[in-house]
FISEPA-576382 format. One record per atom (N, C-alpha, C): x, y, z; residue in three letters. Coordinates in steps of 0.001 Angstrom, whole numbers, padded with zeros to 6 digits, always signed. Layout:
<recs>
XYZALA...
</recs>
This chain:
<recs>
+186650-103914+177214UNK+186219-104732+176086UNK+186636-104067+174789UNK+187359-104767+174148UNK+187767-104396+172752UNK+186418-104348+171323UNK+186126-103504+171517UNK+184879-103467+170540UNK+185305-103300+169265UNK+187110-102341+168913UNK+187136-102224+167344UNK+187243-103826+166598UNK+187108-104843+167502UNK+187745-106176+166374UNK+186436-106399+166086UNK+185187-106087+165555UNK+183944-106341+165586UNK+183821-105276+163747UNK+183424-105837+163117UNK+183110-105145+162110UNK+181909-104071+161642UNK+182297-102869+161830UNK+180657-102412+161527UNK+180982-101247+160713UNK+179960-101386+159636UNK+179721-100144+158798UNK+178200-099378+159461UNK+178355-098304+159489UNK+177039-097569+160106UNK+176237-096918+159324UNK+174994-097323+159011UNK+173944-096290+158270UNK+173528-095012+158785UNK+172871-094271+158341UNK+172666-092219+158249UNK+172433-092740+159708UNK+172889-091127+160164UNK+172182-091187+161858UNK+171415-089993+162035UNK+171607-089273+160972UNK+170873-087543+161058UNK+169687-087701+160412UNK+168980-086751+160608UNK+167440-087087+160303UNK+166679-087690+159707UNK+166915-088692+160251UNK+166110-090115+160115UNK+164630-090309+160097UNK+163839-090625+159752UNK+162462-090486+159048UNK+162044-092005+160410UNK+161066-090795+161632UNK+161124-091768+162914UNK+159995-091927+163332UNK+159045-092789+163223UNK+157479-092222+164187UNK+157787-091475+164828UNK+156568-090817+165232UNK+156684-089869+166266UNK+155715-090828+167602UNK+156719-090216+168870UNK+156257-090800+169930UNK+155695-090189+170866UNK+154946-090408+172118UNK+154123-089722+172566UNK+154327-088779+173597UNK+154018-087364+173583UNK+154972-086972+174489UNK+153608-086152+175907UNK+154125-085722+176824UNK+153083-085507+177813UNK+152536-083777+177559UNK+151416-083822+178036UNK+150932-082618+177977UNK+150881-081943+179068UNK+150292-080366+179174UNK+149983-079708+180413UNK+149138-080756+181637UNK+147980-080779+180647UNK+146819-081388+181257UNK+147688-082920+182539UNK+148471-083545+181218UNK+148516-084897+181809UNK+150195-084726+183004UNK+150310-083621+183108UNK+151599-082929+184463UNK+150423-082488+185777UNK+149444-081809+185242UNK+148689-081114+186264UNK+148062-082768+187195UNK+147065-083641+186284UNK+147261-084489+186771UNK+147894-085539+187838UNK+149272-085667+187058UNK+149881-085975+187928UNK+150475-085832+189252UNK+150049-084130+189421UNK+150927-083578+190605UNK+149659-083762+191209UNK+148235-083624+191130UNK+147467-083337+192214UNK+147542-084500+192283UNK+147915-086084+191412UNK+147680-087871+192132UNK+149024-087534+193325UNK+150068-086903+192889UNK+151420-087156+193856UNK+150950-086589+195078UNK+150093-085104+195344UNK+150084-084454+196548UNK+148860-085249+196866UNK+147953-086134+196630UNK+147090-086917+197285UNK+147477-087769+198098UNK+148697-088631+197183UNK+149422-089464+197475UNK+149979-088976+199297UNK+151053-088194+198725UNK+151549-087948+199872UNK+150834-087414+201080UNK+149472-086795+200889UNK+148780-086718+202162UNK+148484-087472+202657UNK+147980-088864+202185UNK+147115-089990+202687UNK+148592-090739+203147UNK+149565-090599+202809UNK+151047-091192+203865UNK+151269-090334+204817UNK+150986-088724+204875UNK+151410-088113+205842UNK+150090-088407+207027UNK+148881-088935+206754UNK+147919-089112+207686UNK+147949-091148+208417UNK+148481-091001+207797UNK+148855-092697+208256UNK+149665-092789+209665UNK+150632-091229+209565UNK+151324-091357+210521UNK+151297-090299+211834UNK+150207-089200+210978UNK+149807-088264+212102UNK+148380-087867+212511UNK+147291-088410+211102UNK+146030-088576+211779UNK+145117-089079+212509UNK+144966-088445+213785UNK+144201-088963+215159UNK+143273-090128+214895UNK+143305-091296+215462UNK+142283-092110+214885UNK+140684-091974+215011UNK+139572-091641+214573UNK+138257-091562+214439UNK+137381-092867+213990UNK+135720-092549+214315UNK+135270-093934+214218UNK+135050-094090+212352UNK+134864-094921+211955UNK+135347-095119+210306UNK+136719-095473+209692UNK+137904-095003+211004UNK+139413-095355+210077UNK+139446-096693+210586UNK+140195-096862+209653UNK+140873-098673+209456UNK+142522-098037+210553UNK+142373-099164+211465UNK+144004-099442+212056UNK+144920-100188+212263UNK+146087-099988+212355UNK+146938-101293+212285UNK+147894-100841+213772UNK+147382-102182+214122UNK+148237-101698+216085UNK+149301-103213+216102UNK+149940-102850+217108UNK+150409-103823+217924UNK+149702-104337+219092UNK+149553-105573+218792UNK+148903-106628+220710UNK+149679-107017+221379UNK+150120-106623+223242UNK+151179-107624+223211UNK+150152-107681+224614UNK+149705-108722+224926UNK+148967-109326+226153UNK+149388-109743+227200UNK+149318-109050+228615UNK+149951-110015+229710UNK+148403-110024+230269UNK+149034-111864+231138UNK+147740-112149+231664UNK+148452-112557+233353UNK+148358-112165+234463UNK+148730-112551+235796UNK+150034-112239+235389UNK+151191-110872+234721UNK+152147-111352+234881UNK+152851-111597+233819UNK+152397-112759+232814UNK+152788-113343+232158UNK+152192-112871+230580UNK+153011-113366+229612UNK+153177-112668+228866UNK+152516-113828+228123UNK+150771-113951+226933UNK+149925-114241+226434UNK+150492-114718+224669UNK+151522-115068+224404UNK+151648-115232+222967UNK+150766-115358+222065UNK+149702-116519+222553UNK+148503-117133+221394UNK+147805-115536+221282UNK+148072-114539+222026UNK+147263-113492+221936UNK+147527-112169+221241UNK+149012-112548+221323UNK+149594-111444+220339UNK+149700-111085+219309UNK+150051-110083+218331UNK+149809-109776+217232UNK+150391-108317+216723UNK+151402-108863+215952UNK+152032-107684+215598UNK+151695-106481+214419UNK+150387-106438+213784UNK+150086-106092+213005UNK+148575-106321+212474UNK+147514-106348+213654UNK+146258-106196+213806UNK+145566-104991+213396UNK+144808-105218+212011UNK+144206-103706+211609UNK+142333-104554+211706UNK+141707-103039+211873UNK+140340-103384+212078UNK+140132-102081+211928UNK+138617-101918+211916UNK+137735-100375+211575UNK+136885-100164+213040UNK+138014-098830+213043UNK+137168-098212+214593UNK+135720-098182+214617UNK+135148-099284+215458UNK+133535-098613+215302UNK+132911-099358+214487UNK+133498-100681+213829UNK+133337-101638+213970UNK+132118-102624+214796UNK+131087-102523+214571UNK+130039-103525+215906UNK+130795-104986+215882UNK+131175-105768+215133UNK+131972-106820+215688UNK+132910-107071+216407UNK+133672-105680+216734UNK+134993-105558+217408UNK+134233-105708+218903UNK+135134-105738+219912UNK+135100-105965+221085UNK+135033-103689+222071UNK+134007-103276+222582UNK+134040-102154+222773UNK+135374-101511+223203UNK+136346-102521+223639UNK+137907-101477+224080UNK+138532-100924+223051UNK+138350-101931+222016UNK+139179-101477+220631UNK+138879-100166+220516UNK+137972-099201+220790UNK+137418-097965+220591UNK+138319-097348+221590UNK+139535-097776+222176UNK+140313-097030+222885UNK+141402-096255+221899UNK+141262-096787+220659UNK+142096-096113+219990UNK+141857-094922+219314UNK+140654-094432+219831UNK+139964-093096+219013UNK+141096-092126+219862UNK+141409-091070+219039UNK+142457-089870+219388UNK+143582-090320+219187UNK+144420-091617+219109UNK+145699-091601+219432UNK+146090-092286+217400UNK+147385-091364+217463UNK+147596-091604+216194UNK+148969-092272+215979UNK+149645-092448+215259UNK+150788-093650+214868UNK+151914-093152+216240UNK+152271-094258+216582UNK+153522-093892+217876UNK+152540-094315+219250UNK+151587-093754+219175UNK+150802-093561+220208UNK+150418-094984+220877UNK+150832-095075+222231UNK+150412-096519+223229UNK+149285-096475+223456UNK+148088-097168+223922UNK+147152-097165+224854UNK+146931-099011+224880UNK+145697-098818+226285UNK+145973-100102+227320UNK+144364-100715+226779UNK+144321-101813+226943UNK+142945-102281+226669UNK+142911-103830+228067UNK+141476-103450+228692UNK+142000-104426+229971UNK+140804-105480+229602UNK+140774-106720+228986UNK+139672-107268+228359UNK+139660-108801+229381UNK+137954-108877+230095UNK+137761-109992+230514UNK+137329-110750+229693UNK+138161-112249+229939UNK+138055-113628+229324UNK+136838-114323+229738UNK+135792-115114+229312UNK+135344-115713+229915UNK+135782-116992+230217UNK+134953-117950+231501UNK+135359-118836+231541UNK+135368-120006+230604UNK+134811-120272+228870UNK+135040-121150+228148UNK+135777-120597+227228UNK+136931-119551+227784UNK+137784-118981+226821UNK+138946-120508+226712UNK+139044-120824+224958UNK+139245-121728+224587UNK+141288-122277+225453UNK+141652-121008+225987UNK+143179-120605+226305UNK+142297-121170+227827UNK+143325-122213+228322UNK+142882-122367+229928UNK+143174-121317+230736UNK+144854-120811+230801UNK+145423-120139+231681UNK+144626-118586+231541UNK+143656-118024+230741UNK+143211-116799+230970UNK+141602-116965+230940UNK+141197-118617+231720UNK+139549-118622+231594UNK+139132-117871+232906UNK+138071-116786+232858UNK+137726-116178+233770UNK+138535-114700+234368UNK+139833-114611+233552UNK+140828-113654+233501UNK+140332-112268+233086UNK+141481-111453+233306UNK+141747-110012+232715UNK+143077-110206+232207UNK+142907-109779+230489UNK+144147-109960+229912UNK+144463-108372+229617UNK+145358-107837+229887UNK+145551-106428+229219UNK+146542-106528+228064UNK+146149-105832+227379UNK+146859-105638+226221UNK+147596-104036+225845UNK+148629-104267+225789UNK+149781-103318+225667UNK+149552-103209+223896UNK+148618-101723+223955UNK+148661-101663+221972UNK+149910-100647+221648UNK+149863-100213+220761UNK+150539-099017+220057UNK+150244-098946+218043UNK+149901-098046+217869UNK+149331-097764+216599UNK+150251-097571+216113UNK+150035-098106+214333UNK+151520-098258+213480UNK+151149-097507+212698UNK+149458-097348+212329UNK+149150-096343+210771UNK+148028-096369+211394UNK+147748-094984+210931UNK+145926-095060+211103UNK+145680-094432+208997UNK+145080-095462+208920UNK+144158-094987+207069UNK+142812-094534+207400UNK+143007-093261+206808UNK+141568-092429+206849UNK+140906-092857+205956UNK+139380-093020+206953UNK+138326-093020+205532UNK+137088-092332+206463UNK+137316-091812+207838UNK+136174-091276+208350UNK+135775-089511+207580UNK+136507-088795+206927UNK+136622-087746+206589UNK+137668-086833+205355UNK+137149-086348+204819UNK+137966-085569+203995UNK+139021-084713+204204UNK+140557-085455+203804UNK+141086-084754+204293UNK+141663-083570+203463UNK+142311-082510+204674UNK+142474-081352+203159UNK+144031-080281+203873UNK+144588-080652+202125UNK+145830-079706+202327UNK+146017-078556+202629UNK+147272-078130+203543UNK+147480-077074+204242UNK+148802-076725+204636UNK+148801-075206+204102UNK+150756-075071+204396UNK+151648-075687+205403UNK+150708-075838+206620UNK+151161-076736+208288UNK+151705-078043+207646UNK+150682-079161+206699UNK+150857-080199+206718UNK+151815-080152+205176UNK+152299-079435+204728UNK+152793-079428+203397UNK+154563-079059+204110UNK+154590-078700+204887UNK+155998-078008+205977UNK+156263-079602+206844UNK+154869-080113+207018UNK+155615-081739+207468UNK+156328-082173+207133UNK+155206-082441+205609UNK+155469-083516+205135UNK+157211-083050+204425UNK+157440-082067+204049UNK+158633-081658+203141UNK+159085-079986+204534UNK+160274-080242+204900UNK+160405-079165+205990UNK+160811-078020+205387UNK+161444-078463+204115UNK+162593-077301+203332UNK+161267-076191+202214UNK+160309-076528+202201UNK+159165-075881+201504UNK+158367-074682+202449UNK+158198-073379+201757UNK+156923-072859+202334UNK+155798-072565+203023UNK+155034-073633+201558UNK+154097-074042+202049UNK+153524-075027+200718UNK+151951-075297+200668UNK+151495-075940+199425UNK+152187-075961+198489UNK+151741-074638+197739UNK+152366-074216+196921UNK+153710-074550+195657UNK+154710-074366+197022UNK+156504-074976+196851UNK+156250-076600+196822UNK+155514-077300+197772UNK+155763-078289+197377UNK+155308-079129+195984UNK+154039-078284+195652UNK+153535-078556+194248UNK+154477-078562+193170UNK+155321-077292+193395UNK+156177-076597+192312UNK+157185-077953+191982UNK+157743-078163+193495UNK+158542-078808+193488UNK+158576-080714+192765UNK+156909-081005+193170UNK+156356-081794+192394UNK+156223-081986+190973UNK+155949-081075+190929UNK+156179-080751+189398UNK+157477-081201+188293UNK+158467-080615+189395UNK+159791-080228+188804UNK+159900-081896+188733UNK+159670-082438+189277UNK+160471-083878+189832UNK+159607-084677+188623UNK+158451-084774+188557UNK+157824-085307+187287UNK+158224-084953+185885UNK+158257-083719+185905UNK+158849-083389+184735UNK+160247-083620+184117UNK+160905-084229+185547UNK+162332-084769+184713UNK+162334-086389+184562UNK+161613-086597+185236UNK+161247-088400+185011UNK+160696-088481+183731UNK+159821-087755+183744UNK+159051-088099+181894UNK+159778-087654+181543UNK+160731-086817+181132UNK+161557-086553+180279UNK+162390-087084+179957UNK+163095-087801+181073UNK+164102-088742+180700UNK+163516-090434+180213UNK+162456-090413+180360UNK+161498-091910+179919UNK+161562-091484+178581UNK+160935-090016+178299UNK+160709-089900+176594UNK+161944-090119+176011UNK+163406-089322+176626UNK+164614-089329+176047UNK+165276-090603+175716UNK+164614-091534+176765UNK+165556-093080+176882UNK+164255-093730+175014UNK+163054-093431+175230UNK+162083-094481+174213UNK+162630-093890+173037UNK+163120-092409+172853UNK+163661-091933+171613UNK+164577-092262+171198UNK+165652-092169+172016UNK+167098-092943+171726UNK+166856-094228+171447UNK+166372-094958+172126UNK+165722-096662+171745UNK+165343-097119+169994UNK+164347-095915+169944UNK+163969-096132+168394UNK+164900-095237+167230UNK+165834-094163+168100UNK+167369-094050+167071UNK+167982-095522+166258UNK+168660-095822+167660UNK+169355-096811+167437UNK+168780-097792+166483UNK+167855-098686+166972UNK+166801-099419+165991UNK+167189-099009+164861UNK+166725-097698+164416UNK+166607-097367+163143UNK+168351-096842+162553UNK+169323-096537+163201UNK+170262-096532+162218UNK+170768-097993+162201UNK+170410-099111+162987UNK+171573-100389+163320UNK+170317-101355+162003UNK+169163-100684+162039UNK+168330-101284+160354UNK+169133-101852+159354UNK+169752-100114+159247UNK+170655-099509+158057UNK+172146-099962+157541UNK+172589-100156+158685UNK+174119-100848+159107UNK+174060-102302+158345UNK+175483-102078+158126UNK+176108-103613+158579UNK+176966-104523+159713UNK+177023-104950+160081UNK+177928-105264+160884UNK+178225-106665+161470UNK+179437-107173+161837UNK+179544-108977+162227UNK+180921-108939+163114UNK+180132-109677+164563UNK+180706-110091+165401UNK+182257-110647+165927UNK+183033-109858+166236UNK+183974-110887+166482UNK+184169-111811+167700UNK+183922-113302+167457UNK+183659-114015+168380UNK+183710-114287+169388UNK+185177-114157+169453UNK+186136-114128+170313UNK+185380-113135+171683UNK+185585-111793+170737UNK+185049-110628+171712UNK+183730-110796+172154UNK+182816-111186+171707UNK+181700-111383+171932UNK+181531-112384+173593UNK+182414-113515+172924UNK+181984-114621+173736UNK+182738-113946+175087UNK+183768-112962+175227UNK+183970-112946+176526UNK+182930-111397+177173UNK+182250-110934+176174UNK+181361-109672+176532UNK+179974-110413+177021UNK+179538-111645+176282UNK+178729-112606+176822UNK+178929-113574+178073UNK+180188-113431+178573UNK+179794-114236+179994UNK+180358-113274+180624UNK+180779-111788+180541UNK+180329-110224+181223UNK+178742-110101+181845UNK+178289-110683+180552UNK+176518-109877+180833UNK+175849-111156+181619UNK+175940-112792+181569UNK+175709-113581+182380UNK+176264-113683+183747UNK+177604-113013+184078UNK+177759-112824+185649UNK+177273-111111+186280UNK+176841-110064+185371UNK+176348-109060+185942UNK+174711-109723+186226UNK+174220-109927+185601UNK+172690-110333+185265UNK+172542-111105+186416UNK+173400-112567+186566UNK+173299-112957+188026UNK+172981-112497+189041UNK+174391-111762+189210UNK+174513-110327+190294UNK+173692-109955+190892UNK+172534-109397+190070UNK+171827-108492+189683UNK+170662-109165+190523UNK+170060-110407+190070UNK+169037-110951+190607UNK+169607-111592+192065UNK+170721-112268+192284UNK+171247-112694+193707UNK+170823-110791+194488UNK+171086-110016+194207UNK+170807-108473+195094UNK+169081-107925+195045UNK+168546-108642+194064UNK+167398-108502+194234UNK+166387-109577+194533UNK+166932-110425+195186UNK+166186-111407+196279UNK+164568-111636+195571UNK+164981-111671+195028UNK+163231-112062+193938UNK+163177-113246+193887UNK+162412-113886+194456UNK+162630-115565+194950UNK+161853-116181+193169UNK+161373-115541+192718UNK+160912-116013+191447UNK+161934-116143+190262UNK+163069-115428+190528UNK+164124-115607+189820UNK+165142-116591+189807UNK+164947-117307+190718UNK+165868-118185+191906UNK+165836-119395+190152UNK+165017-120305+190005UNK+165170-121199+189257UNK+166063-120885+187909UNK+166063-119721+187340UNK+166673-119380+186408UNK+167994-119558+186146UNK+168722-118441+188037UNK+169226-118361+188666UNK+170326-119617+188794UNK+169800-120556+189278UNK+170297-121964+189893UNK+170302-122933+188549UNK+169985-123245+187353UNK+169526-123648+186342UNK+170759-123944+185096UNK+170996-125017+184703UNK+172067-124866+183737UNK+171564-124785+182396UNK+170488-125076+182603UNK+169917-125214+180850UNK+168301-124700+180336UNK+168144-123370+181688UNK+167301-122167+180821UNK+167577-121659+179806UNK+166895-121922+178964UNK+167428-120928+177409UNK+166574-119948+177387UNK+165554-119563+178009UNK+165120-118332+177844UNK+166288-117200+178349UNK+166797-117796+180019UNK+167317-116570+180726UNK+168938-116671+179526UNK+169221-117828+178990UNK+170700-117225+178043UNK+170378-116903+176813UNK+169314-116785+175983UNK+169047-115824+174994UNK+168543-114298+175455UNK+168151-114115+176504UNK+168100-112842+177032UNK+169230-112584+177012UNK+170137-113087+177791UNK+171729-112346+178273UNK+172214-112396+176711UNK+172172-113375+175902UNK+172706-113254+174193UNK+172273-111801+173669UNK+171370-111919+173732UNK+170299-110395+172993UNK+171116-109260+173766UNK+170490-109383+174870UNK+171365-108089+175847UNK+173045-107754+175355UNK+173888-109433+175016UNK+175176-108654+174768UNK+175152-107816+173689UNK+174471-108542+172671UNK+174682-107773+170993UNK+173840-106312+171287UNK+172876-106037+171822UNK+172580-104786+171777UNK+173320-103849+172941UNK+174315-104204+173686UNK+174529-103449+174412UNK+176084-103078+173425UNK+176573-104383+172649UNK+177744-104173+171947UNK+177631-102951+170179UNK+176414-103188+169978UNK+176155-102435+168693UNK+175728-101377+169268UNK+174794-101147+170592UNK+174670-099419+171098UNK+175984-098803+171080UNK+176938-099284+171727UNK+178346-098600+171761UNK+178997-098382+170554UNK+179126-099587+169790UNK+179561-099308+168002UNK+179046-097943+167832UNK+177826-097515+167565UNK+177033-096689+167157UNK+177560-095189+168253UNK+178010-095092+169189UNK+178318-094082+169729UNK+179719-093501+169779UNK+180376-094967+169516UNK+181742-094852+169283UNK+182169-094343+167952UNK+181333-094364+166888UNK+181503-094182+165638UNK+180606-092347+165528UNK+179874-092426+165948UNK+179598-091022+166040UNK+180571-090275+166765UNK+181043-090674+167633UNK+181878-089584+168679UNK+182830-089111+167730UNK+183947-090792+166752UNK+184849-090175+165897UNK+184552-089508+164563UNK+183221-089831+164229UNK+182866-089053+162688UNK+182815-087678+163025UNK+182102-087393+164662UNK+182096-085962+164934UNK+183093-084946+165546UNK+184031-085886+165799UNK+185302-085500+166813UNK+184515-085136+167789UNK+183557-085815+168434UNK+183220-085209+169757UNK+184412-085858+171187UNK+184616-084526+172004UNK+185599-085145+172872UNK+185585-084522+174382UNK+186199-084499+175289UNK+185602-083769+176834UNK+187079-083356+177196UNK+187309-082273+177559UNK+188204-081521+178425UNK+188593-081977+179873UNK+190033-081714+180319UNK+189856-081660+181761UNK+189055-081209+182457UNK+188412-080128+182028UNK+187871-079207+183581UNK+186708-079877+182987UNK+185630-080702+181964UNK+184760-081290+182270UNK+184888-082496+182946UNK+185870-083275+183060UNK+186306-084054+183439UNK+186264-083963+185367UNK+186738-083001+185363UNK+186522-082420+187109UNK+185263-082120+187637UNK+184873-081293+186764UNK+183545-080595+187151UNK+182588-082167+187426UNK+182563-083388+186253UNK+181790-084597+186897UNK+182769-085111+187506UNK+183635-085425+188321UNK+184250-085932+189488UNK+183967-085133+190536UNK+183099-083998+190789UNK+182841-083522+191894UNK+181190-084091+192070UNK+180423-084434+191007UNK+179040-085007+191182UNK+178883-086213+191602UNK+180117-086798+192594UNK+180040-088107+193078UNK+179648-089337+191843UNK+180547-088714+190903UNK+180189-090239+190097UNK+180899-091315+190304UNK+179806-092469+189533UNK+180047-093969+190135UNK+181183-094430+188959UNK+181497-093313+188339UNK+183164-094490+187399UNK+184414-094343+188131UNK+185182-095578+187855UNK+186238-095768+188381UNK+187555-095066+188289UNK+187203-094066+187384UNK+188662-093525+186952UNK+188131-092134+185788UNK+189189-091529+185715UNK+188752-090424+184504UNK+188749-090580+183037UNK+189250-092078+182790UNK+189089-092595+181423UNK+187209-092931+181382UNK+187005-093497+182302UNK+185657-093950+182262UNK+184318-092985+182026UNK+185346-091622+183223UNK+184421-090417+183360UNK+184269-090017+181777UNK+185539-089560+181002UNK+185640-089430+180117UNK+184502-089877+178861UNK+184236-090985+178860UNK+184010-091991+177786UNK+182343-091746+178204UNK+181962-091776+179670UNK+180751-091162+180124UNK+180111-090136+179152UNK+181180-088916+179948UNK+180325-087632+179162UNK+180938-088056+177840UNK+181575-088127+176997UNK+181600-088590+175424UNK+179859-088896+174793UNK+180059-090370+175472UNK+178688-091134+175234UNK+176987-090000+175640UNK+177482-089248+176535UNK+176301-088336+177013UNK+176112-087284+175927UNK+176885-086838+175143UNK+177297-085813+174304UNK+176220-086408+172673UNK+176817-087567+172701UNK+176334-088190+171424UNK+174988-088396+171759UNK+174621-088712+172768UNK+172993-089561+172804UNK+172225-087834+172960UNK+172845-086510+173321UNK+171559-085293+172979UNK+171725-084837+171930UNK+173360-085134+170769UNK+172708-084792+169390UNK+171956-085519+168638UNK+172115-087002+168967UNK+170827-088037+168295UNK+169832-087453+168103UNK+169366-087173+169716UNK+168237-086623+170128UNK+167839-084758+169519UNK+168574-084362+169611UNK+168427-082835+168295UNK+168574-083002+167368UNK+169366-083911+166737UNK+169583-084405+164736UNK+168162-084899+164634UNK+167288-085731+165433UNK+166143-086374+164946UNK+164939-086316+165543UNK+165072-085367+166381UNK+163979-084789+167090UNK+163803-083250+167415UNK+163165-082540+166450UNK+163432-080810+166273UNK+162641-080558+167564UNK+161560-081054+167673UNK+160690-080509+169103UNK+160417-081575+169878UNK+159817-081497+170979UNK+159589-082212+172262UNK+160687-081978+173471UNK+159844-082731+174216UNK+160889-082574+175744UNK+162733-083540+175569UNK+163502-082881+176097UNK+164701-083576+176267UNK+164813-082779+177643UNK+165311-083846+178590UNK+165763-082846+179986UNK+166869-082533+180103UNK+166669-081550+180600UNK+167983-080714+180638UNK+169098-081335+181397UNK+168890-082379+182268UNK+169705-083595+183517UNK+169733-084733+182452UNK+170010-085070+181381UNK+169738-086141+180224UNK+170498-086628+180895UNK+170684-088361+181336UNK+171660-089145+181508UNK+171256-090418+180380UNK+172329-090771+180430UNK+172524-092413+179412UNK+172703-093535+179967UNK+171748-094447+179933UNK+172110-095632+181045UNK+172743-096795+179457UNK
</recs>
């Protein structure tokens, strides 16, 4: 896309007078890691804690009766609470056995069982447990179950650390993306700039066949009308909006790169062609790290303190 036929003069981009935005604390990391290692225990017990009376379960039914195989009886995804007084006493066959685990349940029908072919019968039922959810007991972390759940860890500990690490680059890159957000805003205020049509109109039915794309791969059946629709104007003033700000973000980076002579070497050029990147060529790689270069001095010209991660990417 030819972006120089587009006219733009650019206002200050260096320390720009910016709210300040909110950034995370100790407190609200510590937090988070003990919600993540909760998290992940109560998934690692879904699939390895023994079932007891109080857990909720989710089994498979598959019923033969003489032989024959019971459909009206089956059920691929039957959960109930062990211990349960409404349940039927076999269901309590599932105490000890935890996700993977088969067991048999041999249940007599009576004779005004509403199914003719099993009135007066023994239907057995072929279970197998898919999750067992604890709620009979407290459960509690331990280097054994911390080496499960993550094999390449220690113990607790490492995986905390490691928790940590992983939060701390997500918020960082959330803060880095809301900062850059309210850059831009604020130098494209300042600017002037006007469209060339031409370019526009073919960068605008760019962003209406990605956007498509986009929702046809994400099977979101709520999107479907939009989708199928010739004369939503919500979903083509979105894609309108989307072109001009995706066309003036680039103005704005393209014009910094040359005010600053910022530029990338071969051997950076290599060094990201070995990180499995998704551009097509080394012009692209190129123009990548360029654009990556500009969006962390934004971020140091107009932000002296807070988090920037050290993995900064630019979407």
């Amino acid at each position: 896309m030819n972006f120089a036929m587009h006219k733009f003069l650019m206002g200050p981009y260096k320390e720009l007078n910016l709210k300040p935005l909110p950034e995370f604390t100790e407190d609200d990391l510590n937090r988070a890691v003990i919600e993540s290692t909760l998290k992940l225990l109560n998934e690692w017990s879904k699939k390895n804690k023994p079932a007891e009376f109080g857990d909720e379960v989710i089994i498979t039914l598959n019923p033969v009766c003489d032989g024959i195989f019971v459909p009206e009886l089956a059920n691929s995804n039957f959960k109930y609470t062990v211990g349960d007084p409404s349940m039927l006493e076999q269901f309590k066959q599932v105490i000890h056995c935890k996700a993977g685990d088969p067991f048999k349940m041999d249940i007599l029908f009576p004779e005004s069982a509403p199914l003719q072919r099993i009135r007066g019968k023994t239907v057995t039922f072929d279970a197998e447990v898919l999750e067992v959810i604890n709620h009979s007991r407290q459960l509690e972390f331990s280097d054994e179950i911390a080496k499960q759940i993550d094999p390449r860890v220690s113990g607790m500990e490492e995986l905390k650390n490691n928790l940590r690490s992983i939060i701390t680059a997500n918020w960082s890159q959330v803060i880095a993306e809301n900062k850059l957000e309210l850059i831009f805003e604020t130098i494209l205020a300042q600017s002037e700039y006007e469209f060339d049509e031409e370019e526009f109109q073919k960068a605008y039915a760019d962003t209406l066949a990605e956007t498509r794309q986009r929702m046809i791969s994400s099977e979101n059946l709520t999107m479907m009308s939009s989708l199928l629709s010739e004369d939503d104007e919500y979903f083509y003033e979105d894609c309108r909006l989307l072109t001009q700000k995706t066309i003036l973000r680039q103005l704005v980076l393209d014009e910094i790169a040359r005010l600053e002579a910022i530029g990338v070497t071969p051997d950076e050029i290599q060094e990201e062609k070995k990180r499995h990147t998704p551009f097509p060529d080394e012009e692209a790689i190129g123009q990548h790290l360029i654009e990556k270069k500009v969006a962390r001095l934004l971020l140091e010209w107009n932000y002296k303190n807070g988090q920037t991660p050290g993995s900064f990417s630019i979407h």
